[in-house]
C-alpha positions as MATLAB code, in Angstrom:
seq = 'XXXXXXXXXXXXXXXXXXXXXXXXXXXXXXXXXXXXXXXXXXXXXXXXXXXXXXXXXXXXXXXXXXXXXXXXXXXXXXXXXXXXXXXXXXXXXXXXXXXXXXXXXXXXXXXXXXXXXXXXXXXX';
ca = [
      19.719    4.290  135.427;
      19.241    0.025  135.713;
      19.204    0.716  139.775;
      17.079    3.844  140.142;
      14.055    2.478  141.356;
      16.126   -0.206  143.410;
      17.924    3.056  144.914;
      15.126    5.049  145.154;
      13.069    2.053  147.300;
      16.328    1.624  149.668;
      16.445    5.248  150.411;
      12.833    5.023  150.804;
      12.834    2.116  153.150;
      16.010    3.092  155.140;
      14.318    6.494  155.468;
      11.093    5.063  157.155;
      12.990    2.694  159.255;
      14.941    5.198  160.707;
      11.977    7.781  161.481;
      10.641    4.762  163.282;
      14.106    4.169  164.981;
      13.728    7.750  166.212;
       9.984    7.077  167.181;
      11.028    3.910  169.608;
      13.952    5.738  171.074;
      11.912    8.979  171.661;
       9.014    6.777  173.321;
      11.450    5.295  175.605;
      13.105    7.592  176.600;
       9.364    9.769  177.652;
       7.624    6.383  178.791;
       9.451    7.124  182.416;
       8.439   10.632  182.442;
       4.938   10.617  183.057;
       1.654   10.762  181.929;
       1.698   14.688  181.282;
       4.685   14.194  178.927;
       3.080   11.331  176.832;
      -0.284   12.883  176.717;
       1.614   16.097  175.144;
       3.680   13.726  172.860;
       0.843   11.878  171.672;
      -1.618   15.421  171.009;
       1.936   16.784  169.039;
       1.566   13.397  166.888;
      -1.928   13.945  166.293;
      -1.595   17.432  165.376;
       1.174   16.664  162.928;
      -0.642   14.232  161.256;
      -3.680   16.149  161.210;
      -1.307   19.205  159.752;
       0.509   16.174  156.959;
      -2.973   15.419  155.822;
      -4.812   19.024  155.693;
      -1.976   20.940  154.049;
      -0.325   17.436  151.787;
      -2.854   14.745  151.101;
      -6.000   16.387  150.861;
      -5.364   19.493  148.337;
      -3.418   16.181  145.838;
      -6.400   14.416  146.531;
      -8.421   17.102  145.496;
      -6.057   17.949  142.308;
      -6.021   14.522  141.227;
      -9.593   13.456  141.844;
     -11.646   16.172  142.210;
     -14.221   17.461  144.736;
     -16.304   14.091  144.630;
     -13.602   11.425  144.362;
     -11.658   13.253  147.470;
     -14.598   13.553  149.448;
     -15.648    9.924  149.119;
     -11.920    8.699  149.795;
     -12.015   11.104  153.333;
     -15.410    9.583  153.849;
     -14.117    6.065  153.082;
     -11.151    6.737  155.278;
     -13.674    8.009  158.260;
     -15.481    4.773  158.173;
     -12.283    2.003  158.262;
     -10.848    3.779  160.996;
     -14.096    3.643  163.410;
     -14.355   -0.005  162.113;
     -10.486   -0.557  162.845;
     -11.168    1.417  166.303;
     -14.117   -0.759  167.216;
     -12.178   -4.195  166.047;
      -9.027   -2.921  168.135;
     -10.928   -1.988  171.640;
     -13.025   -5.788  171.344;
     -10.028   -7.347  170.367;
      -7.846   -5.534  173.643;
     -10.875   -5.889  176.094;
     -10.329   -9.405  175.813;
      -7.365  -10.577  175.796;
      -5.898   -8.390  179.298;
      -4.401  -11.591  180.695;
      -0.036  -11.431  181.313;
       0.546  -14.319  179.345;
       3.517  -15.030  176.592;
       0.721  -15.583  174.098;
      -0.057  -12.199  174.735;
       2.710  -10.736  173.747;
       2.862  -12.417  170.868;
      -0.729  -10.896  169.594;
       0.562   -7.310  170.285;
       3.699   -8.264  167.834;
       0.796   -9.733  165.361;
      -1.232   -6.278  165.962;
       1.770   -3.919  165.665;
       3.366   -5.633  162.274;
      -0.630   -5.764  160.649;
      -0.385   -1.714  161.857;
       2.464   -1.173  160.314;
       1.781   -2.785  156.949;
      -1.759   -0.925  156.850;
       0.236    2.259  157.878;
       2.275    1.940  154.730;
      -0.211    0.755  151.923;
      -1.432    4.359  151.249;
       2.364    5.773  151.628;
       3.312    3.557  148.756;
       0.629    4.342  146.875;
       1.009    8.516  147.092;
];
């Protein structure tokens, strides 16, 4: 029982790493296939994620905090990702120059993504 929680957070991290193993293989392999096939891979995302938080997070939410206290976290949700959205297309409307600086802003952008992405996963 000393190592449960150290087991349970290495299951939990090799678990996520390798669903985003499978996401960076998948991508790769569709990137050559056209715009069709990534416009239906990226609507499949959004529905899943959609589907993840209508039938999983939002009835806990609900159980947990009631009516109120769900409604202002989907609100409060709403708002940081048009504020994220609006920071994002500034911050990529400027900086469309091929340069090795460049590159190394995505990498900045991707790992802040990812560490926003799983704040609320370790938290549920």
């Amino acid at each position: 029982m000393k190592y449960g929680l150290l087991l349970a957070v290495l299951i939990g991290y090799i678990s996520g790493a390798f669903g985003t193993f499978l996401g960076v293989l998948g991508s790769s392999f569709f990137y050559s296939k056209g715009e069709k096939v990534q416009g239906t891979l990226i609507g499949f995302t959004g529905g899943l994620t959609l589907a993840i938080v209508c039938f999983d997070l939002l009835p806990e939410a609900f159980i947990r905090g009631g009516l109120y206290v769900g409604l202002i976290g989907i609100l409060l949700g709403i708002l940081f990702t048009y504020l994220v959205e609006i920071f994002f297309t500034q911050y990529t409307t400027k900086t469309r120059q091929r340069s090795p600086k460049r590159y190394l802003k995505i990498g900045l952008l991707l790992a802040v993504g990812v560490v926003l992405h799983s704040i609320p996963e370790g938290m549920a």
